[in-house]
C-alpha atoms as an extended CHARMM CRD file, in Angstrom:
* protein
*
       190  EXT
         1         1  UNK       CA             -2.6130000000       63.4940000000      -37.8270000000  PROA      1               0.0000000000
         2         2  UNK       CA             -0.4260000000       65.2730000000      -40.3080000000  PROA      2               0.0000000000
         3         3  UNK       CA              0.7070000000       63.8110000000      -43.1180000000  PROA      3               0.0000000000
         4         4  UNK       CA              4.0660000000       63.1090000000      -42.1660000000  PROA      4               0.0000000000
         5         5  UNK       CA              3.1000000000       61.1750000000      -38.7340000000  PROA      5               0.0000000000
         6         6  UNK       CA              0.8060000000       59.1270000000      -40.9580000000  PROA      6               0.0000000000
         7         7  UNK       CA              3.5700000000       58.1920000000      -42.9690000000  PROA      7               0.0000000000
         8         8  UNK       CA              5.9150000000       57.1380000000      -40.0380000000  PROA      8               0.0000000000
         9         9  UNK       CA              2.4630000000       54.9680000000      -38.5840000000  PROA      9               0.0000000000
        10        10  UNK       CA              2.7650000000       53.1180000000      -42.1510000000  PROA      10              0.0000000000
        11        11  UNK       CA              6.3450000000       52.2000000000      -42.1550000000  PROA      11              0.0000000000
        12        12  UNK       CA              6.1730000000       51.5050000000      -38.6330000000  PROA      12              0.0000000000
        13        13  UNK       CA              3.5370000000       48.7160000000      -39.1880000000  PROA      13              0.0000000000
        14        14  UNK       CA              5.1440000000       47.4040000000      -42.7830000000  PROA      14              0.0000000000
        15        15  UNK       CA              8.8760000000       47.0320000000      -40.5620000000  PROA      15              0.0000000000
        16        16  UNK       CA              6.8080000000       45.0360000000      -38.1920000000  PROA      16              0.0000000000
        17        17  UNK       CA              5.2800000000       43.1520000000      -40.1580000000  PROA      17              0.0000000000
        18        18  UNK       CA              8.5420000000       42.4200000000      -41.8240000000  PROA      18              0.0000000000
        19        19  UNK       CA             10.0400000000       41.0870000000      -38.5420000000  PROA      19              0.0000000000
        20        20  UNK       CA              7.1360000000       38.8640000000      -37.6810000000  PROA      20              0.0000000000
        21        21  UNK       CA              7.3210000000       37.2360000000      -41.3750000000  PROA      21              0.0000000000
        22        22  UNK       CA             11.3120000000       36.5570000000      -40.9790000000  PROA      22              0.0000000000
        23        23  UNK       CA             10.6160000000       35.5560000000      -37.4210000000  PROA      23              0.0000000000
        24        24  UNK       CA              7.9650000000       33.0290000000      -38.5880000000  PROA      24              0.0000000000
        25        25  UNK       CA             10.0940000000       31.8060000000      -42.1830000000  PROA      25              0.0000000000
        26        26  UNK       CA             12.3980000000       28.7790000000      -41.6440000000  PROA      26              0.0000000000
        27        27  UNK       CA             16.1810000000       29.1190000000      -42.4660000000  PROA      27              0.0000000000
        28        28  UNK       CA             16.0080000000       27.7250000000      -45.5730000000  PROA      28              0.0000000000
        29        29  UNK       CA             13.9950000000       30.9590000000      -46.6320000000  PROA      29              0.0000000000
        30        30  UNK       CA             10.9750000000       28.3900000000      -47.8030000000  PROA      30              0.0000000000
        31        31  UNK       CA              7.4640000000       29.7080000000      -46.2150000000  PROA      31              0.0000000000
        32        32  UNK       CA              6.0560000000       26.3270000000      -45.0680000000  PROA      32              0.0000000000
        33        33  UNK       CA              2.5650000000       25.2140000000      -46.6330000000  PROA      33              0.0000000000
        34        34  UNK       CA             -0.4340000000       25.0050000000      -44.2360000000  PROA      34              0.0000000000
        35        35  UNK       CA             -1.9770000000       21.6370000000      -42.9370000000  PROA      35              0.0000000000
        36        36  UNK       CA             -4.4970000000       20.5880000000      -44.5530000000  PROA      36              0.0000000000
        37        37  UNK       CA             -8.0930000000       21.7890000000      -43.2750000000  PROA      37              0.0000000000
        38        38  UNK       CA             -9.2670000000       18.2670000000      -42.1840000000  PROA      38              0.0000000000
        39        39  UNK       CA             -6.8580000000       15.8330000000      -39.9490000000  PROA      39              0.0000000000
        40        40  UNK       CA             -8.8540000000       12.6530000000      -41.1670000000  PROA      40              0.0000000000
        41        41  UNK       CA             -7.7690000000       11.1860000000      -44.3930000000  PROA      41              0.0000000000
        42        42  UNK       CA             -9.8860000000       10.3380000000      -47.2660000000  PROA      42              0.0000000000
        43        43  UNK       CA            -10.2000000000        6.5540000000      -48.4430000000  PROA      43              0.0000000000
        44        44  UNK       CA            -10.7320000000        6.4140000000      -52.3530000000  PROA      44              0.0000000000
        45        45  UNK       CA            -10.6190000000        2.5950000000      -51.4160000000  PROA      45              0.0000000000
        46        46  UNK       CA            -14.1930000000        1.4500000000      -50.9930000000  PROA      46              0.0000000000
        47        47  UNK       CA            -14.3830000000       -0.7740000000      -48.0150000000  PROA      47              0.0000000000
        48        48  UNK       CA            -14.0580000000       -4.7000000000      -48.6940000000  PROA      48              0.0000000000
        49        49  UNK       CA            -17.4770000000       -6.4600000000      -49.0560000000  PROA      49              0.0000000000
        50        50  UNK       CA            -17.9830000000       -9.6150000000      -46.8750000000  PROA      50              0.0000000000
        51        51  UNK       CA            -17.2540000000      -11.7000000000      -50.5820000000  PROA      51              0.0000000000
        52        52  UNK       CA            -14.2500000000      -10.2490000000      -51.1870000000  PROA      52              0.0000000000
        53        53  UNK       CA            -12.9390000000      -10.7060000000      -47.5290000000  PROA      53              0.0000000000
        54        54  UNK       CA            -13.7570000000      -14.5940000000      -48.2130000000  PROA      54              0.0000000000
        55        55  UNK       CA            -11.8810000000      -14.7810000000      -51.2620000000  PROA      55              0.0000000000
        56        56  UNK       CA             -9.1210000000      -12.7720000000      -50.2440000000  PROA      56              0.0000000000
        57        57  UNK       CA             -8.3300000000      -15.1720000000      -47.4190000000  PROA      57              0.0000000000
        58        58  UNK       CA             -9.4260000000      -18.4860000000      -49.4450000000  PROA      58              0.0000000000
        59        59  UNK       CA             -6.8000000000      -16.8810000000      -51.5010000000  PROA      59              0.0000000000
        60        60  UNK       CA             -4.0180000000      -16.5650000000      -48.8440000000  PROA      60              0.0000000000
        61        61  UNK       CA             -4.4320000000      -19.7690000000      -47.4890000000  PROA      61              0.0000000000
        62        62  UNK       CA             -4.2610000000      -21.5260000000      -50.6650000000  PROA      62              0.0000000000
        63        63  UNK       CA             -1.1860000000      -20.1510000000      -51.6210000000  PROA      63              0.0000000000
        64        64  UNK       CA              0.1550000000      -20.6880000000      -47.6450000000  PROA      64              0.0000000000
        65        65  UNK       CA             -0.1410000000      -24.3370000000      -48.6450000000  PROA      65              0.0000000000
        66        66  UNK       CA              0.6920000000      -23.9600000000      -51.5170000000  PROA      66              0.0000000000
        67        67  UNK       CA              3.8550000000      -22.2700000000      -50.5220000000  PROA      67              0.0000000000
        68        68  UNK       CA              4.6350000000      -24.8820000000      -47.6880000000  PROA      68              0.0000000000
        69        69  UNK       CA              3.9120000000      -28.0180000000      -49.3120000000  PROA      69              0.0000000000
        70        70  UNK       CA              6.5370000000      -26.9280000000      -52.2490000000  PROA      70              0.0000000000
        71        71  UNK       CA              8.8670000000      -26.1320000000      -49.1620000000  PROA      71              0.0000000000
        72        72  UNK       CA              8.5480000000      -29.4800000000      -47.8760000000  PROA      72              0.0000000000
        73        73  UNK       CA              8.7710000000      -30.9870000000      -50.8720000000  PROA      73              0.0000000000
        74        74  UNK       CA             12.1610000000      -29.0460000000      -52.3260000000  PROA      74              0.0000000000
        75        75  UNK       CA             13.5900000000      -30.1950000000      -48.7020000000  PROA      75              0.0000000000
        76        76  UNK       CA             13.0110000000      -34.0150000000      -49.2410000000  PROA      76              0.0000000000
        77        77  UNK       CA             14.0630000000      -33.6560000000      -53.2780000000  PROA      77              0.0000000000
        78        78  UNK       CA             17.4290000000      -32.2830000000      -51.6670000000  PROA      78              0.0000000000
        79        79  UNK       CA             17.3080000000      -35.1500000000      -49.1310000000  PROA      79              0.0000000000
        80        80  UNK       CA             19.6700000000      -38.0860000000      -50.3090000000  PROA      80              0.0000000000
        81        81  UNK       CA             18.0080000000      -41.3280000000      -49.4890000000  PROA      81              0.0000000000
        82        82  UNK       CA             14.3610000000      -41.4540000000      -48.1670000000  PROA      82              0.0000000000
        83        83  UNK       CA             11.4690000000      -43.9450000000      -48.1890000000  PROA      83              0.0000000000
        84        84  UNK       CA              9.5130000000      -42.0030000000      -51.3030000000  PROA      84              0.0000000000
        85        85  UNK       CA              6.2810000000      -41.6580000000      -48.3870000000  PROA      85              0.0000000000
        86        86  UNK       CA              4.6930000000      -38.3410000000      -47.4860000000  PROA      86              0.0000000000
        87        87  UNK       CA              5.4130000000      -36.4600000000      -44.8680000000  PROA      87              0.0000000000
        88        88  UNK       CA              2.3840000000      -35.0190000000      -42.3280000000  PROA      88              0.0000000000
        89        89  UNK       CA              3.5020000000      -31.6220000000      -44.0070000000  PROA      89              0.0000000000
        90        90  UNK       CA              2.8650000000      -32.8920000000      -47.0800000000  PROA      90              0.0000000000
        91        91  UNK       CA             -0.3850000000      -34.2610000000      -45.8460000000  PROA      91              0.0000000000
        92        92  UNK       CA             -1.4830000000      -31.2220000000      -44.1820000000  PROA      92              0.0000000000
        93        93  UNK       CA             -1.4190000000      -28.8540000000      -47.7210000000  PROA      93              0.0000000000
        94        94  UNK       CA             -1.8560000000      -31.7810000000      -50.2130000000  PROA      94              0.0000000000
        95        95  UNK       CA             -4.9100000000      -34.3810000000      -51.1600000000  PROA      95              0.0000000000
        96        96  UNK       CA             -6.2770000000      -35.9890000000      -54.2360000000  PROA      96              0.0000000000
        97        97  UNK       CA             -4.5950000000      -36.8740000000      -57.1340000000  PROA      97              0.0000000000
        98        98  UNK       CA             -1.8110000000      -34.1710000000      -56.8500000000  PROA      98              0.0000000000
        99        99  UNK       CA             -0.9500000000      -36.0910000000      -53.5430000000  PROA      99              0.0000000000
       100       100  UNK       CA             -0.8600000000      -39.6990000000      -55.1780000000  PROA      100             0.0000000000
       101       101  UNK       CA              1.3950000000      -37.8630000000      -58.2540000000  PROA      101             0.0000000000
       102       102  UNK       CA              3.7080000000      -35.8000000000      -55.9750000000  PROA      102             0.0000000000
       103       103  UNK       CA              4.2780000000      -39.0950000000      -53.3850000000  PROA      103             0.0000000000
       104       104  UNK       CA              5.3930000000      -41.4920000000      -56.6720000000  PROA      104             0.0000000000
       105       105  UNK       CA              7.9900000000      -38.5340000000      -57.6840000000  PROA      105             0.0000000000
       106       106  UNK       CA              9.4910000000      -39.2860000000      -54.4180000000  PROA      106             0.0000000000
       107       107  UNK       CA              9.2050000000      -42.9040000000      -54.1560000000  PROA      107             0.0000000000
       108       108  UNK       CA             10.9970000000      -42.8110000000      -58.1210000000  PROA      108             0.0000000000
       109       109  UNK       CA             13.5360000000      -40.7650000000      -56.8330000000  PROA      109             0.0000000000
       110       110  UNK       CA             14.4760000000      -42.6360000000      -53.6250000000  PROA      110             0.0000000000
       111       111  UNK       CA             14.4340000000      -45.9360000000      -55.9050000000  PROA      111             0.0000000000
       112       112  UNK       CA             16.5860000000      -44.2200000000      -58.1610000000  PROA      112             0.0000000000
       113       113  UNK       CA             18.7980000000      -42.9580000000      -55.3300000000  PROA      113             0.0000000000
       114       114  UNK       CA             19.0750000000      -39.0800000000      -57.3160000000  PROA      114             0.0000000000
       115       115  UNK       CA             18.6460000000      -35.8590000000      -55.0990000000  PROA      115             0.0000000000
       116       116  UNK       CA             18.6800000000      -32.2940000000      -56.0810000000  PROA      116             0.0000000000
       117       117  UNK       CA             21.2820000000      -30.0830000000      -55.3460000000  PROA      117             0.0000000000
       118       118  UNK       CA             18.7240000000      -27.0340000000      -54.4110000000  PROA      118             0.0000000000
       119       119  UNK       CA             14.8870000000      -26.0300000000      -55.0000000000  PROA      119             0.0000000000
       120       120  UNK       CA             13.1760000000      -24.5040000000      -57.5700000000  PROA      120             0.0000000000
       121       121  UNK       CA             12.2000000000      -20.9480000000      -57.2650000000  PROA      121             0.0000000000
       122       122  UNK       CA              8.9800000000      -19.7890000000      -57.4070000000  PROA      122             0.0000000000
       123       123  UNK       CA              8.6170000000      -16.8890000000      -59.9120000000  PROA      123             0.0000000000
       124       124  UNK       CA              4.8940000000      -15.7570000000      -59.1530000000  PROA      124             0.0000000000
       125       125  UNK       CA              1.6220000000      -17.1160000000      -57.4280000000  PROA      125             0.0000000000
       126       126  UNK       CA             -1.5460000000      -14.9240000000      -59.0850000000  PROA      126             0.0000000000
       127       127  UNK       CA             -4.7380000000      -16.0430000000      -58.0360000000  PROA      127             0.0000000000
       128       128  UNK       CA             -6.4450000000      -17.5900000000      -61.1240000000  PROA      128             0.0000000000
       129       129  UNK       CA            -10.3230000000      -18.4840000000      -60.1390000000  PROA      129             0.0000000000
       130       130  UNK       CA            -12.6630000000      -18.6710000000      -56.8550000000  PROA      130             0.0000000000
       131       131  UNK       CA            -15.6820000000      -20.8070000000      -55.9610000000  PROA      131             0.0000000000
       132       132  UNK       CA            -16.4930000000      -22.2510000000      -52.3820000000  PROA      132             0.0000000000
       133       133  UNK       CA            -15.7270000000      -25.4090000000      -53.6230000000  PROA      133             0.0000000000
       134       134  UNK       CA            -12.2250000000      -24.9300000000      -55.9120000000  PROA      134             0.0000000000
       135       135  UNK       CA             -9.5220000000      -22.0250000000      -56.4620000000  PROA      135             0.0000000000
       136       136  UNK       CA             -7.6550000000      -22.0830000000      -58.9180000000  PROA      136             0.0000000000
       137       137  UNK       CA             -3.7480000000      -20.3260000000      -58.1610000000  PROA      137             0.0000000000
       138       138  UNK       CA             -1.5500000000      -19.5480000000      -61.6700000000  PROA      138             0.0000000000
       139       139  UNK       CA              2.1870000000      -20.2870000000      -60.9600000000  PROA      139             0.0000000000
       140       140  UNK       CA              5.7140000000      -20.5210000000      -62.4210000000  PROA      140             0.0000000000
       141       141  UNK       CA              8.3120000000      -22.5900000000      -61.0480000000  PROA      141             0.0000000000
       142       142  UNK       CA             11.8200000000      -21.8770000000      -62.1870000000  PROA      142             0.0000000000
       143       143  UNK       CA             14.0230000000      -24.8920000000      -61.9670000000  PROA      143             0.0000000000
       144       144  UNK       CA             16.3890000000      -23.7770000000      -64.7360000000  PROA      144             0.0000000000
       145       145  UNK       CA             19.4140000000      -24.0380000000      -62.2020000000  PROA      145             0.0000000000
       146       146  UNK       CA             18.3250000000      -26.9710000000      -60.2900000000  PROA      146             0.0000000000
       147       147  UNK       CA             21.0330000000      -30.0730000000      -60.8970000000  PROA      147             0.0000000000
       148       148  UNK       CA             19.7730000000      -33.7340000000      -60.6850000000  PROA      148             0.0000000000
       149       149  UNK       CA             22.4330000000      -35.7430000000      -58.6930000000  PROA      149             0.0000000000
       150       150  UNK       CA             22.8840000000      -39.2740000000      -58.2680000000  PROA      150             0.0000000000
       151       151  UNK       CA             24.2970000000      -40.7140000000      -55.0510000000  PROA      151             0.0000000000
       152       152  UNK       CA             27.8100000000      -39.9690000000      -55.7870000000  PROA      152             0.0000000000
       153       153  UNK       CA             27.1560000000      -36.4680000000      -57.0940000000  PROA      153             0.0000000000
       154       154  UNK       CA             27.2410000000      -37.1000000000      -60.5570000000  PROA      154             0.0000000000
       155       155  UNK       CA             24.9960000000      -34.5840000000      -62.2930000000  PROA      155             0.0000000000
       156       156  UNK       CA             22.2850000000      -36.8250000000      -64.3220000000  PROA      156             0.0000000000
       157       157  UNK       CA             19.7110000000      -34.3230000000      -64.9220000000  PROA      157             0.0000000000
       158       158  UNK       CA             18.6470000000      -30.7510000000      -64.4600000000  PROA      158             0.0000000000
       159       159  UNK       CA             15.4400000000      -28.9440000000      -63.4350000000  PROA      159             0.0000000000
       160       160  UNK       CA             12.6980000000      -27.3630000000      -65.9950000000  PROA      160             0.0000000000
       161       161  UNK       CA             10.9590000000      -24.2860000000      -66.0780000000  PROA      161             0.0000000000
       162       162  UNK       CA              7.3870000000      -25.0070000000      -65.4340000000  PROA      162             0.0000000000
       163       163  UNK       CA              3.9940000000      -23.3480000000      -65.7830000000  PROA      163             0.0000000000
       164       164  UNK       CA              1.3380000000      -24.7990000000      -63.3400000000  PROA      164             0.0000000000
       165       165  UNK       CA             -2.4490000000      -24.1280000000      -63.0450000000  PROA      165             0.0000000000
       166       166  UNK       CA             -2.8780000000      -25.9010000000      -59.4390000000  PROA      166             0.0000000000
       167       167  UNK       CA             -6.1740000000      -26.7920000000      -58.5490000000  PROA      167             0.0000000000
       168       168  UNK       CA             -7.2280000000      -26.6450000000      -54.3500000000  PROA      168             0.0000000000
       169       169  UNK       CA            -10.4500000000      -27.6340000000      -52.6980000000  PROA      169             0.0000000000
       170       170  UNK       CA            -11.5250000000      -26.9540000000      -49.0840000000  PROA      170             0.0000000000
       171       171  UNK       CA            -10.8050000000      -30.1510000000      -47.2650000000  PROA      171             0.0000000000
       172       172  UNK       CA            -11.2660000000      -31.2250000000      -43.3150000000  PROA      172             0.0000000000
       173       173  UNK       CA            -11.1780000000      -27.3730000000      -43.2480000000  PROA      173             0.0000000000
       174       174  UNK       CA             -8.2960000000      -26.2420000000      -44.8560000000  PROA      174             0.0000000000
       175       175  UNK       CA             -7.7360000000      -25.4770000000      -49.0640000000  PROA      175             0.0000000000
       176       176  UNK       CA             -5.5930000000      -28.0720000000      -50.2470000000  PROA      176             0.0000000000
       177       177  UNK       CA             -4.3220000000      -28.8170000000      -54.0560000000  PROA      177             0.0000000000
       178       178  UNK       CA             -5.8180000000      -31.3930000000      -55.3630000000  PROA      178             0.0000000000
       179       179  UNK       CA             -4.9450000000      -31.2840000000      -58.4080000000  PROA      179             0.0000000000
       180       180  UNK       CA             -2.6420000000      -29.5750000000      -61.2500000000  PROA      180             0.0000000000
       181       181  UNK       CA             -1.4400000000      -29.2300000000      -65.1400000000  PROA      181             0.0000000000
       182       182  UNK       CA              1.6360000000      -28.6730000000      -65.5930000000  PROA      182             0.0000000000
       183       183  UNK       CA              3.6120000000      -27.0750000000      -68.7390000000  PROA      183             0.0000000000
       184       184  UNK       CA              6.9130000000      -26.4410000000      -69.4640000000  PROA      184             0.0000000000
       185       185  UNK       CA              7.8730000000      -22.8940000000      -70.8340000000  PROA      185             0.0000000000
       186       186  UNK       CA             11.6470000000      -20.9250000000      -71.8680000000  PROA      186             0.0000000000
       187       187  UNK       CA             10.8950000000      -18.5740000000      -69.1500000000  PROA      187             0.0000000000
       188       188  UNK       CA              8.7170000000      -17.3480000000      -66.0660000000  PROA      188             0.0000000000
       189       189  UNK       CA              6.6630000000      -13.9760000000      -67.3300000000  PROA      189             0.0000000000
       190       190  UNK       CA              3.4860000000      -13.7860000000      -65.3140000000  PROA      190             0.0000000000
């Protein structure tokens, strides 16, 4: 092959080879990355031990009732009138001391004839300790724009800011708070 022809093979091949690349290049001009050699991802997350399944749901269900038993009660501190007893909701999420506590708050308010005019947010839940027999959930209520009404509307008090460390023990089956300190703060900052 002379030198010439050889040269014409060469260019021949590199114009090719230029019209496969543009052929294969998206408009954008970009020349897309390969996929990755493997299709099954990698998990840098070690799988959860039977323990920390336990906890992890003792965990979610005592901040469920948590959750629903300061529902409940925000709904009956809103209420206007009321006989001051506890509801089967209340029941159902609460026991104990915190119960007893959380029942006279109602019966004070429905002698007093005061409701509020909305419920208290709730800036964080962080669990706080874990045992089979108590959990211990961290939480801040913010009830800085809650008004206190009497029963003609008359503002006669206002809602706090509040700190609570609440206290829940397994019960017929189900965590329930038992028991809690309270402490009033400025501000919510977990």
């Amino acid at each position: 092959m002379t030198l010439k022809a050889r040269a014409y093979c060469y260019l021949g091949a590199f114009s090719a080879s230029c019209v496969l690349l543009a052929a294969c290049t998206p408009a954008n001009g970009t020349i897309p990355t390969p996929p990755p050699a493997t299709s099954s991802p990698v998990s840098a997350t070690p799988a959860e031990t039977a323990q920390e399944r336990e906890e992890r749901l003792a965990y979610e269900a005592a901040e469920k009732a948590y959750r629903t038993f300061a529902a409940e009660y925000a709904r009956l501190q809103q209420q206007r009138g009321g006989n001051g007893k506890p509801t089967e909701t209340m029941r159902e999420n609460a026991a104990g001391p915190y119960l007893k506590a959380m029942t006279g708050f109602l019966r004070s308010k429905a002698e007093k004839g005061t409701h509020s005019d909305s419920a208290v947010r709730i800036a964080y839940v962080v669990p706080g300790g874990y045992s089979i027999n108590e959990l211990i959930l961290h939480v801040c209520q913010d009830g800085s724009n809650v008004k206190v009404l009497d029963s003609s509307n008359k503002r006669v008090g206002r809602g706090t800011v509040s700190k609570l460390t609440i206290y829940l023990r397994p019960v017929a089956g189900r965590w329930k708070i038992w028991s809690a300190h309270q402490e009033a703060v400025k501000a919510c900052a977990a």
